[in-house]
C-alpha positions as CSV (number, residue, x, y, z in Angstrom):
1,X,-11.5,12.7,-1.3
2,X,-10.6,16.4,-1.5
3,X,-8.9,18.1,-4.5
4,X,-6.3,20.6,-5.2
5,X,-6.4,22.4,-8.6
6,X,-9.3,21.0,-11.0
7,X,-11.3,24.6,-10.7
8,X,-13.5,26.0,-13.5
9,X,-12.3,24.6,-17.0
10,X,-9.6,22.7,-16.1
11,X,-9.5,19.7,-18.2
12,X,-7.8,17.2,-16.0
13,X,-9.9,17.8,-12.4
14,X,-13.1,17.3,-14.4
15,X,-11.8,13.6,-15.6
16,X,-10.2,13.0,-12.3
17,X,-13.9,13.9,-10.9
18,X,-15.5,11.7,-13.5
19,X,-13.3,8.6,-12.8
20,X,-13.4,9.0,-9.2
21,X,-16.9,8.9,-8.6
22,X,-18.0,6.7,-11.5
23,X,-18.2,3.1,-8.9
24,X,-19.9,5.3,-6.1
25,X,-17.0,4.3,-3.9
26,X,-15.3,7.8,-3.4
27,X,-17.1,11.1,-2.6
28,X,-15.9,14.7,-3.4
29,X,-16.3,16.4,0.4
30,X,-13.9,19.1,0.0
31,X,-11.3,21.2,-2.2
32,X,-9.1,24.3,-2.9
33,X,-10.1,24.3,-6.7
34,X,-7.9,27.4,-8.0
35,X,-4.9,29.9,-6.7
36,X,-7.2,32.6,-6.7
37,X,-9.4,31.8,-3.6
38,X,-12.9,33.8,-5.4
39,X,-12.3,31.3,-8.4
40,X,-12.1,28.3,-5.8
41,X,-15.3,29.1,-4.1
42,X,-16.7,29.6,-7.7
43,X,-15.7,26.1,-8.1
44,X,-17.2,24.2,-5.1
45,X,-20.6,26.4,-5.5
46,X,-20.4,24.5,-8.8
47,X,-19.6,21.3,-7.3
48,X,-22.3,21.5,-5.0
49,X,-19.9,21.4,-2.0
50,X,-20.7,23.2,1.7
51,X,-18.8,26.5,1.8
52,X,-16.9,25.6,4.5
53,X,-15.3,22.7,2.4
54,X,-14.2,25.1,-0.2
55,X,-10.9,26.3,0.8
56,X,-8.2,29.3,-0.2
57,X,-5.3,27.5,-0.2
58,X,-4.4,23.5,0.2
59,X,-2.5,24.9,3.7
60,X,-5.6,25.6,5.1
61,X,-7.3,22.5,3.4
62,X,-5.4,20.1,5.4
63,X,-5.0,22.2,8.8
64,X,-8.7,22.4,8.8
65,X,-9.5,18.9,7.8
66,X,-7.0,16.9,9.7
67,X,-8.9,18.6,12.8
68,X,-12.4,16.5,11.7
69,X,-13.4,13.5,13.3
70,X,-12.2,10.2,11.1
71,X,-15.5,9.1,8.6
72,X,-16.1,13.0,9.0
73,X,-12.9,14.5,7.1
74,X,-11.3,13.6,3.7
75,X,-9.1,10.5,3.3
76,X,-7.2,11.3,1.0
77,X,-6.2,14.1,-1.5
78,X,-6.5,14.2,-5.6
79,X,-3.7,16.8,-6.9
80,X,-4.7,17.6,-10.6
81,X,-2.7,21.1,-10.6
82,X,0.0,22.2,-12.9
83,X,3.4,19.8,-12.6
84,X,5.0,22.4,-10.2
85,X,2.9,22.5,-7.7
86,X,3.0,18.7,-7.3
87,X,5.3,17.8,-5.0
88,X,4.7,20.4,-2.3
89,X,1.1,19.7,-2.1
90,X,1.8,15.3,-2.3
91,X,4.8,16.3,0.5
92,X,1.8,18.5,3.1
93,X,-0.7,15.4,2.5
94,X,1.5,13.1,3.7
95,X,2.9,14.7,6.7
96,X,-0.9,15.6,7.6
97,X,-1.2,12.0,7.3
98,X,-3.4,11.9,3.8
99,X,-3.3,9.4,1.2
100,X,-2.2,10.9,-2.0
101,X,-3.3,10.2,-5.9
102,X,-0.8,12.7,-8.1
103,X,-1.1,13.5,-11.5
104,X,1.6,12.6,-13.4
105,X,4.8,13.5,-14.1
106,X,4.9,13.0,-9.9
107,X,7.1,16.0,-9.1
108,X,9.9,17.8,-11.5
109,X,13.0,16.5,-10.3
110,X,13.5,12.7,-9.4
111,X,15.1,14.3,-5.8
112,X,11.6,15.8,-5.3
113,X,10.4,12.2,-6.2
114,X,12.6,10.2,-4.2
115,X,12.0,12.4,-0.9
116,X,8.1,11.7,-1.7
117,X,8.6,7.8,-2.0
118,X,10.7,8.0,1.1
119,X,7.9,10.1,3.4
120,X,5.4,7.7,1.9
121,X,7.1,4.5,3.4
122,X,7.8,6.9,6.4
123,X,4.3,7.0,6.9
124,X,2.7,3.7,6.0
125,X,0.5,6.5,3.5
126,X,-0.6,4.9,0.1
127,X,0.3,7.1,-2.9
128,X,-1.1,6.2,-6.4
129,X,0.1,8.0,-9.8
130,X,-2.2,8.3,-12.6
131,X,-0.7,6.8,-15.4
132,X,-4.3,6.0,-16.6
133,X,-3.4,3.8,-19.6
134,X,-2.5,0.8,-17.6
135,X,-6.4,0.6,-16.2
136,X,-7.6,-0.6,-19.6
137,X,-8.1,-4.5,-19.4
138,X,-6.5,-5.4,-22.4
139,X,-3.1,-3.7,-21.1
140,X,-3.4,-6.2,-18.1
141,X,-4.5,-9.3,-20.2
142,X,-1.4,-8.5,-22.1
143,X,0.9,-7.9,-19.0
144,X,-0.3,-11.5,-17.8
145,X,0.8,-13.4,-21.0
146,X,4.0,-11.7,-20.9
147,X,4.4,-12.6,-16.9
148,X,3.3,-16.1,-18.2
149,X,5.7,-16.5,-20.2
150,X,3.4,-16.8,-23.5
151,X,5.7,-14.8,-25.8
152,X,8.9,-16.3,-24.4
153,X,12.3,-14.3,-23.8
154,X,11.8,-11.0,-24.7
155,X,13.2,-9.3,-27.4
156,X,11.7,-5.7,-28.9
157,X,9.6,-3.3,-27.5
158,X,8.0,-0.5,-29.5
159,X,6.2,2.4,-28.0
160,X,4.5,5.5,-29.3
161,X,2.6,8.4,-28.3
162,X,2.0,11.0,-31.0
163,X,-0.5,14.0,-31.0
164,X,-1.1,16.6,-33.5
165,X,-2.3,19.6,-31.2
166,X,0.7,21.4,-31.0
167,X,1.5,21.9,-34.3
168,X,1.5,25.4,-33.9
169,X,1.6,28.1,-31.7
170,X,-0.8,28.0,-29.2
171,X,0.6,29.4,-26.0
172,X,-0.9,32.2,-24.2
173,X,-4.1,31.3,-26.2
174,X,-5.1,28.1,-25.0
175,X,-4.3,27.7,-21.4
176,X,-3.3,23.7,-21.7
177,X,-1.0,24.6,-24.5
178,X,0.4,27.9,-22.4
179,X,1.3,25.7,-19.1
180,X,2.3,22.8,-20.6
181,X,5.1,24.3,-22.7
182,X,6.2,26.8,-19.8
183,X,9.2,25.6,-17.7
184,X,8.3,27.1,-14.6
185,X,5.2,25.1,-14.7
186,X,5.9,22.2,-16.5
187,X,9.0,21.1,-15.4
188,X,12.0,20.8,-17.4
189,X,10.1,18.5,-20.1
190,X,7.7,19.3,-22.7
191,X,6.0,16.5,-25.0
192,X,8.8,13.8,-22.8
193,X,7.0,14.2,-19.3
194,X,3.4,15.2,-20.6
195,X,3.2,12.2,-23.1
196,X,6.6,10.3,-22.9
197,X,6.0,9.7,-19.2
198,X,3.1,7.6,-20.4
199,X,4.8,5.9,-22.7
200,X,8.0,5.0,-20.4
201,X,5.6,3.8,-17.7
202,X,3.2,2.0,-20.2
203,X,6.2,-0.4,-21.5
204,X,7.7,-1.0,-18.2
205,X,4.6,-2.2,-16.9
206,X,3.1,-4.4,-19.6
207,X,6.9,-6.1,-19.9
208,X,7.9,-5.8,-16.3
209,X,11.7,-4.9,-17.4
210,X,13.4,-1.8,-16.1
211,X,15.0,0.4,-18.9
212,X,18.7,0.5,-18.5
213,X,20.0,2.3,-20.8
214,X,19.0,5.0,-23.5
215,X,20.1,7.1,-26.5
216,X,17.9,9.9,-26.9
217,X,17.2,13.2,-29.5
218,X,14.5,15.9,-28.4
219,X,13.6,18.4,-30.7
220,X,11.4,21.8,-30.4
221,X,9.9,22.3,-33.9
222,X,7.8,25.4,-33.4
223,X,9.9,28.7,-33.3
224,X,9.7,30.1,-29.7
225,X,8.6,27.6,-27.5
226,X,11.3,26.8,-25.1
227,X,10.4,22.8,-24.2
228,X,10.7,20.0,-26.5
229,X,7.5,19.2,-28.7
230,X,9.0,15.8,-30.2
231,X,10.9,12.7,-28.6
232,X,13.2,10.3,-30.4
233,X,14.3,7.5,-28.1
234,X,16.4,4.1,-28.5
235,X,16.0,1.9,-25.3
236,X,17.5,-0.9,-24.4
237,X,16.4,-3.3,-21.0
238,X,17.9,-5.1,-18.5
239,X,16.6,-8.5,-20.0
240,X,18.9,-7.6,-23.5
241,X,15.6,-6.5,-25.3
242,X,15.9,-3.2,-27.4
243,X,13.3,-1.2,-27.7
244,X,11.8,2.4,-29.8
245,X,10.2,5.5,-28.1
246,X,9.2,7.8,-29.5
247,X,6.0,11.2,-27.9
248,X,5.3,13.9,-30.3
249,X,2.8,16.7,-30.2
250,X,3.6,18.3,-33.6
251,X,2.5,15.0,-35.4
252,X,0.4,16.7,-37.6
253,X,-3.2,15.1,-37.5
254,X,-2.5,12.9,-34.7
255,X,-5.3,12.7,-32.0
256,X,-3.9,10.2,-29.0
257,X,-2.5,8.0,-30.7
258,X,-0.9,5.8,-27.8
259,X,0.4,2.3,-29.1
260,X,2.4,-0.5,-28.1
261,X,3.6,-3.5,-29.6
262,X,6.4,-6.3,-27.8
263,X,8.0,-9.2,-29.8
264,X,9.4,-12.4,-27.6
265,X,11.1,-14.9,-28.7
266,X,7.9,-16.8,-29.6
267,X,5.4,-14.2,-30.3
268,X,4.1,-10.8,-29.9
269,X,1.4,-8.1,-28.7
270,X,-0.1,-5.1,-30.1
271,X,-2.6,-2.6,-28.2
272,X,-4.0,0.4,-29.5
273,X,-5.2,3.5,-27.6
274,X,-7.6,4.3,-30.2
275,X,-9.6,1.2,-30.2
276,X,-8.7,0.0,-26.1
277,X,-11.0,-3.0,-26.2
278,X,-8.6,-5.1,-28.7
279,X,-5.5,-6.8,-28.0
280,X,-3.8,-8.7,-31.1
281,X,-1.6,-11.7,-29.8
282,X,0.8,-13.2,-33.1
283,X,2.6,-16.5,-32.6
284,X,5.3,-18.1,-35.2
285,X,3.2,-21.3,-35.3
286,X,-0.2,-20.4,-36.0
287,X,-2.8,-17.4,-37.3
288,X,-3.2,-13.8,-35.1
289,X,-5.8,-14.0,-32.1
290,X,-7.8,-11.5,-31.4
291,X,-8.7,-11.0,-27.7
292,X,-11.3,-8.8,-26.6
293,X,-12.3,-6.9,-23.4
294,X,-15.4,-8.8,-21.7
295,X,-14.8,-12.3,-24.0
296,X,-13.4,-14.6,-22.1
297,X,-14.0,-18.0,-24.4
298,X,-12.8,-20.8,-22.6
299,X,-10.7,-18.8,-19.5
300,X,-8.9,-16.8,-22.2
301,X,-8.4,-13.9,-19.7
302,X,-6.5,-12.9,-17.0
303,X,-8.1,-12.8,-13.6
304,X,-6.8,-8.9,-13.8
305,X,-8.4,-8.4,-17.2
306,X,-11.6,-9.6,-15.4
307,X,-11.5,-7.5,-12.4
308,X,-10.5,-4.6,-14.6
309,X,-13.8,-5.4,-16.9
310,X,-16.9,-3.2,-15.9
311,X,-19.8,-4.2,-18.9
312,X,-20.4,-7.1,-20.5
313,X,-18.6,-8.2,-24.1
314,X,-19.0,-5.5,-27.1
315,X,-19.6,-2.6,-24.6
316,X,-17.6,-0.1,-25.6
317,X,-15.2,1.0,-22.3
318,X,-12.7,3.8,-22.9
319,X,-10.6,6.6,-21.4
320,X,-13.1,7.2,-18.1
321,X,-13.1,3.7,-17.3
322,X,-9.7,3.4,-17.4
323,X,-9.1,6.3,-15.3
324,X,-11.6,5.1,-12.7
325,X,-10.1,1.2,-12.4
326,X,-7.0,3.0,-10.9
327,X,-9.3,5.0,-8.3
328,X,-11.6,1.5,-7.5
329,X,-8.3,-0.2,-7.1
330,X,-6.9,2.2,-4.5
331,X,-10.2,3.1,-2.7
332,X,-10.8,-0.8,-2.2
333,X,-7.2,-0.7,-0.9
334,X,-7.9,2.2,1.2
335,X,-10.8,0.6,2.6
336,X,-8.8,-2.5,3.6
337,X,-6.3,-0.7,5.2
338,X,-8.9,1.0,7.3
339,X,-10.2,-2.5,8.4
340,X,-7.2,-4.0,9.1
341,X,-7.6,-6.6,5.8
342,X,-5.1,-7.3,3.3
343,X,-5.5,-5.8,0.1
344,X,-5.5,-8.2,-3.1
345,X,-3.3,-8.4,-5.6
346,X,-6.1,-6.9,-8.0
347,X,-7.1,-4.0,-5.7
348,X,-3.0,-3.2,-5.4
349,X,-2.8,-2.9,-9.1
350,X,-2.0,1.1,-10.0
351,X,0.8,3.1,-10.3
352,X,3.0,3.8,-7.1
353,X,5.3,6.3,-6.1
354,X,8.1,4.2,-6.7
355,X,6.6,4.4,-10.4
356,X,6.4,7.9,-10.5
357,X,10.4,7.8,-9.0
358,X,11.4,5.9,-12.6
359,X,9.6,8.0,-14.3
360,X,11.1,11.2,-13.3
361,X,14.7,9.5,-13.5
362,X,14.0,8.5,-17.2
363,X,12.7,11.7,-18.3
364,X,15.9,13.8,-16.3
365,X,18.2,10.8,-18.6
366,X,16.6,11.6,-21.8
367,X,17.2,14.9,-21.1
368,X,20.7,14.4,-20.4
369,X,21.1,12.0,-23.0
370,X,20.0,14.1,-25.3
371,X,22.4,17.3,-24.2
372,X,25.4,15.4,-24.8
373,X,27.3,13.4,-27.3
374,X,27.8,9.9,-25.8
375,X,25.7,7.2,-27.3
376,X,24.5,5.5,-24.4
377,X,23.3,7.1,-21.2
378,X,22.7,4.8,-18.1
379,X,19.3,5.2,-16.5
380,X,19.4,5.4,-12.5
């Protein structure tokens, strides 16, 4: 892979690099690390890369590797920057004819998004979006039940994301507080598309309904800042299940604090971020089970729990791991693709551009939502 953004102390590149290599299956060959061009070379001197990997500008990246021989040159692109410089990068990949994995929010506006889900089918390209919290097994072995049909009709689906970190004024301090809360950079969403993205995408995918409709309220707490900081959202899906959102980063004391629980018409499910490896399944008609990443009494689990599993039963497996199932998953289906084999259903499991698409649409509708007066706004 090669990389855009991710230089010297960025948070996100160094987990991206983490995740990526972590199952030996994808190699850092190349990068333009940082907009300053000294502070990129910096980087790949630091990454152990050959200077003549380490590039100025992503331009000249992809001009120079698209002219390498195939096995030679980088298959795809990792895009850890800033929200704004998203889309333009993901849009040169593909019509240099690279595979893309985008941080998320994808782009800033869902037109940005569309155009990139329509040049990705253009070019046959695979495009993967990190939404990392649907790598953890227990978020698939609760996706299956729900598919099964273990819980019944749906009917109430409760997501949260708090964190505590911007509680006060940090901008122009700390650099992750400074670009996330600027609206050139960001996008036109603060907490919504840095934390609410995850926890739109999270609840779509564990119950496989669309949200149709929303009533939203964002708020900015701290004086000055000029994105929202807190999310208040009512949801309702296209099954007739109503649902609570809510993504704050003034939750004073909060760490990551990610949680989900759904109700059906027969039971329910609740995952917490904070301790990944549990998933509590409730029935009307007999006590709580507790299922557990790596346990698998009796065929308990999903086959996608299992694939999704990396160490045995009581091994701790977190954040990283997560992260990386969604780069194993789409280097395996690179790898089939370049073979001429059909990708399985496990190795085709990660967030697509068509994901990223919904999630720019639902964060653009609780912004509108929120701006006017009308109870109910339709989602696209």
């Amino acid at each position: 892979m090669g990389m855009v953004g991710g230089g010297i102390g960025a948070f996100i590149g160094e987990v991206h690099r983490k995740a990526a290599a972590m199952d030996g299956q994808i190699e850092l060959v190349c990068g333009a690390f940082d907009i300053d061009p000294e502070k990129s070379k910096e980087a790949g001197k630091l990454f152990f890369l050959p200077e003549d990997r380490v590039y100025g500008t992503y331009q000249e990246m992809f001009a120079a590797e698209k002219k390498l021989p195939e096995g030679e040159r980088m298959d795809f692109v990792s895009i850890v920057t800033p929200n704004h410089v998203h889309f333009p990068v993901a849009k040169a990949a593909l019509e240099n004819g690279f595979h893309v994995v985008s941080e998320k929010p994808m782009t800033v506006t869902s037109e940005e998004a569309g155009e990139l889900v329509a040049l990705a089918g253009e070019t046959g390209l695979e495009f993967a979006v990190t939404h990392t919290y649907t790598g953890y097994p227990m978020v698939k072995q609760a996706r299956h039940m729900i598919r099964n049909g273990d819980l019944g009709k749906l009917r109430k689906v409760v997501v949260e994301y708090p964190q505590g970190w911007l509680s006060t004024k940090l901008e122009g301090t700390v650099q992750q507080a400074t670009w996330r809360t600027d609206p050139k950079q960001a996008g036109p969403a603060g907490a919504m598309g840095d934390i609410g993205s995850h926890a739109e995408n999270l609840a779509e995918y564990i119950t496989g309904l669309r949200i149709t409709e929303i009533c939203a309220d964002l708020t900015t707490h701290v004086e000055g800042r000029p994105l929202d900081d807190d999310v208040n959202v009512l949801l309702r899906f296209e099954n007739g299940a109503r649902g609570v959102m809510h993504a704050s980063q003034i939750s004073a004391g909060e760490e990551n604090a990610l949680r989900i629980f759904v109700y059906g018409e027969k039971g329910g499910i609740e995952w917490h971020q904070h301790n990944p490896n549990t998933l509590l399944v409730k029935h009307l008609d007999r006590p709580m089970e507790v299922y557990r990443t790596g346990v698998d009494h009796g065929g308990y689990l999903s086959d996608a729990a299992m694939h999704n599993t990396r160490v045995p039963g009581g091994h701790p497996e977190g954040y990283i791991e997560a992260f990386a199932n969604i780069y194993r998953n789409f280097a395996h289906t690179l790898g089939c693709l370049m073979q001429g084999e059909k990708p399985s259903p496990e190795m085709l499991d990660f967030p697509t551009a068509k994901d990223g698409l919904r999630g720019m649409r639902f964060i653009e509708t609780v912004i509108a939502s929120s701006n006017n007066d009308q109870k109910w706004t339709p989602v696209k």
